[in-house]
C-alpha positions in Angstrom: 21.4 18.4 46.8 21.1 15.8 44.7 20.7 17.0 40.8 17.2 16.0 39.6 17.1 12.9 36.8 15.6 14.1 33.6 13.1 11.4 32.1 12.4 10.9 28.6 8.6 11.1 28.0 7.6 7.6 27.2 5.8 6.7 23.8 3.2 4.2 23.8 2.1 2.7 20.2 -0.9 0.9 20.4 -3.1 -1.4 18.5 -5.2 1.4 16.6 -1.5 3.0 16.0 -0.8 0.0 13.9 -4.2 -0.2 12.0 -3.4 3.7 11.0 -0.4 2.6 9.5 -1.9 0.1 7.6 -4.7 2.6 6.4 -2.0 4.8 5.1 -0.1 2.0 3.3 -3.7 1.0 1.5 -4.2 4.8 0.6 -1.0 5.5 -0.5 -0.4 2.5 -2.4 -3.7 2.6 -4.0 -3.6 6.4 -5.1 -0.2 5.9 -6.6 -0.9 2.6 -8.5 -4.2 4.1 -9.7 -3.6 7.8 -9.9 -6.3 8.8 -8.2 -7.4 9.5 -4.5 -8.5 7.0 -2.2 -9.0 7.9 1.2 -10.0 6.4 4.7 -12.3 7.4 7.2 -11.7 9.1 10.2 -13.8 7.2 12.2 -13.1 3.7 13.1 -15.6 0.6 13.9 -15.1 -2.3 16.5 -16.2 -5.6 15.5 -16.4 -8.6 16.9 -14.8 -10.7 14.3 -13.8 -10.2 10.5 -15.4 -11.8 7.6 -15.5 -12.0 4.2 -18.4 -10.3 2.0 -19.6 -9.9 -1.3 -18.6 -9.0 -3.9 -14.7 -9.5 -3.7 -12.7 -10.5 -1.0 -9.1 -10.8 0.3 -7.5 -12.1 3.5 -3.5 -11.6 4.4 -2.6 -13.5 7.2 1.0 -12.1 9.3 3.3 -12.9 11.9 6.4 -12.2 13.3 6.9 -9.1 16.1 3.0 -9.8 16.2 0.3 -11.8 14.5 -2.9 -10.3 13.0 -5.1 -10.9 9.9 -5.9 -8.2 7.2 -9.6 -8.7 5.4 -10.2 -6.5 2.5 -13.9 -6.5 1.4 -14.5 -5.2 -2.0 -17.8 -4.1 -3.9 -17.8 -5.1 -7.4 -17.4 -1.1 -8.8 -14.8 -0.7 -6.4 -12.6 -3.8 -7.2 -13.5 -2.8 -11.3 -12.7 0.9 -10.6 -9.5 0.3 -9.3 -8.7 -2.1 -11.6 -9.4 -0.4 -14.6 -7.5 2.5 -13.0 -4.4 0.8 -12.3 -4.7 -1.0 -16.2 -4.8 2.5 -17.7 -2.2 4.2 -15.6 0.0 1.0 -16.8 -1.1 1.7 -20.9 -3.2 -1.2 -21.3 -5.8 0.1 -23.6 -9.6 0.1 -22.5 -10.5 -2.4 -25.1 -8.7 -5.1 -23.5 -9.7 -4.6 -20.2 -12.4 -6.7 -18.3 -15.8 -5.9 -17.4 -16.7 -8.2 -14.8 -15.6 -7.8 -11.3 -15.3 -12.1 -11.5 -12.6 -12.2 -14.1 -9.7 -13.4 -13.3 -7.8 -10.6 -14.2 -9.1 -8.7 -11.8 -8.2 -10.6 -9.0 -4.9 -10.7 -10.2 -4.3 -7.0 -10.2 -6.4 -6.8 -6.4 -4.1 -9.5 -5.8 -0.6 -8.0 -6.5 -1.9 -4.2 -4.8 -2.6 -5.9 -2.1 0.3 -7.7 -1.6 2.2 -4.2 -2.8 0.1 -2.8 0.4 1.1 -5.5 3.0 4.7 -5.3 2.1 4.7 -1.4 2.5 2.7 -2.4 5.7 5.4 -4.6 7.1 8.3 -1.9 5.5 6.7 1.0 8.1 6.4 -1.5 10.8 10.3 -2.6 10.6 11.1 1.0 10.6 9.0 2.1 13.1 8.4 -0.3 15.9 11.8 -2.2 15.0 10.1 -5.5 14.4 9.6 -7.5 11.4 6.3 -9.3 10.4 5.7 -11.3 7.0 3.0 -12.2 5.5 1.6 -14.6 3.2 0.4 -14.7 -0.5 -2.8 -12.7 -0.3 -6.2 -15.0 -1.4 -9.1 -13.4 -3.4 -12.5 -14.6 -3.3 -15.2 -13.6 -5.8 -18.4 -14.2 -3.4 -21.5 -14.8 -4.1 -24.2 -12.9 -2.4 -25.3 -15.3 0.1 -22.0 -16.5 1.4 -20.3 -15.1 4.3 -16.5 -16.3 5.2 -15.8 -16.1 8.7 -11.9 -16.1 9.1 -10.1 -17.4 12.3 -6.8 -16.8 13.8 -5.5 -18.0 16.8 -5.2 -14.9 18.9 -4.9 -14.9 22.9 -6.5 -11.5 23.1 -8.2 -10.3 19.7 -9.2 -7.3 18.6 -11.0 -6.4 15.5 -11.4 -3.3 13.6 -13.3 -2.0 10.3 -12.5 1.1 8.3 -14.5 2.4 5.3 -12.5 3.6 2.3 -13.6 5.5 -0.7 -12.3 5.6 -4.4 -12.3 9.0 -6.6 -15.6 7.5 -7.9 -16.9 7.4 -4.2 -17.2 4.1 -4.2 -16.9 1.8 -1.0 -14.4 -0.9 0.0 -14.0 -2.3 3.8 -10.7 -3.1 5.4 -10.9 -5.1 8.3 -8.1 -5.7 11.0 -7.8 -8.5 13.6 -4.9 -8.8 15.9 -3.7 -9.1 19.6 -3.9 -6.5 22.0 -0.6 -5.4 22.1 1.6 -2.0 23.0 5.0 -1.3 21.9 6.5 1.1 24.7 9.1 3.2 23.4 12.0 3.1 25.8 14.7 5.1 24.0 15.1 7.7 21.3 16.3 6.4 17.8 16.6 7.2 13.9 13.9 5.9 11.8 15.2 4.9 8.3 14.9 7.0 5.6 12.3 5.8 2.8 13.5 4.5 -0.1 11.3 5.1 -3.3 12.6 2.5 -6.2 10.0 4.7 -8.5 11.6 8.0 -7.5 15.3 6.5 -8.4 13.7 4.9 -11.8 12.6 8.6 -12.7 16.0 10.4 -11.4 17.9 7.5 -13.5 15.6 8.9 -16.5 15.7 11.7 -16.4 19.7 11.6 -15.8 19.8 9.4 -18.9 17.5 11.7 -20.7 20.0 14.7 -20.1 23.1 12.7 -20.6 21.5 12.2 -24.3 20.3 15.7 -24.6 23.8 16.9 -23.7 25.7 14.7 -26.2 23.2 15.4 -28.8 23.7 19.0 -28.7 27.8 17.9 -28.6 27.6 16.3 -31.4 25.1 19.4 -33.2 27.7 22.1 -32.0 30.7 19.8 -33.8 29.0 19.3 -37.2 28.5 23.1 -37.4 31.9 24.3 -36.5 33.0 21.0 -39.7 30.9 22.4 -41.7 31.7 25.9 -41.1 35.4 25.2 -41.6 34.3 23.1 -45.2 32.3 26.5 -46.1 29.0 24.7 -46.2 
């Protein structure tokens, strides 16, 4: 009798798999460059096609292992919120901050989060799915009102997806996803890369600093006692 051949269960990561990584990039990104929680719904929306909306928008095209557009759609107290929140947790003082969503400075920060997002994005696909993507620079709009943006990419079999997020402040931002219809069938087990955090090492190399200096301070305290006991003073 023939011994029976034992099958590893097959893993199949799908489009909506992707998009969830990219939701947890957008939160986690976003709650650690602002200090404060921003979260994602649990729910998820079809669309037909993604757009940009008032008031603030950004598009990041990608390709690679796959091709796909990301649409974030802001509303002015979000993109200001999270602005203002990110300029504080950096130590700029409130004074100097803007107060318009329009400012350029504010599209500047959105800018550089979102492109902090997409490259943590394309980090946990690489590790992942072992494929790379890249992206480009991401563009911010300040909309008007009136003036919707449709955004095309040239995709055999496109699907489209919407999520709602929420700041501390429960204020609402959209992030929209557009990409083929595509699986990644996992045929074989393997290791996934360990994270590397270049803000956990800046702290451990602080705080190894800081005790290095605490250590030779108190060196240096123990040795002008024990002088100074020996000179009787």
């Amino acid at each position: 009798m023939k011994p029976a051949i034992r099958k590893n269960k097959t893993k199949i990561i799908t489009t909506d798999d992707i998009l969830l990584i990219l939701c947890r990039s957008m939160s986690g990104v976003l709650t650690k460059a602002t200090q404060s929680s921003v979260n994602y719904s649990a729910m998820v929306q079809k669309i037909s096609k993604t757009s940009l909306k008032p008031d603030f928008g950004c598009f990041v095209l990608f390709d690679g292992g796959f091709s796909g557009l990301v649409v974030t759609n802001f509303t002015k107290d979000a993109a200001l919120e999270l602005y203002t929140k990110y300029m504080n947790n950096m130590g700029m003082p409130e004074e100097e901050l803007a107060i318009l969503h329009t400012s350029d400075e504010v599209g500047d920060v959105l800018g550089e989060l979102m492109n902090q997002i997409v490259g943590d994005f394309t980090g946990q696909i690489r590790k992942t799915l072992q494929t790379t993507i890249s992206q480009n620079q991401p563009k911010m709009l300040a909309l008007n009102k009136q003036v919707i943006l449709s955004v095309d990419t040239n995709l055999d079999r496109p699907q489209a997806r919407r999520v709602t997020f929420t700041t501390e402040k429960n204020n609402i931002f959209y992030l929209e996803l557009a990409m083929d219809k595509t699986e990644f069938i996992q045929l074989e087990e393997f290791e996934q890369e360990e994270e590397f955090d270049a803000d956990d090492l800046f702290e451990q190399h602080k705080s190894g600093n800081s005790q290095q200096s605490a250590s030779k301070e108190s060196s240096y305290q123990d040795f002008d006692d024990s002088l100074f006991d020996e000179l009787g003073i």
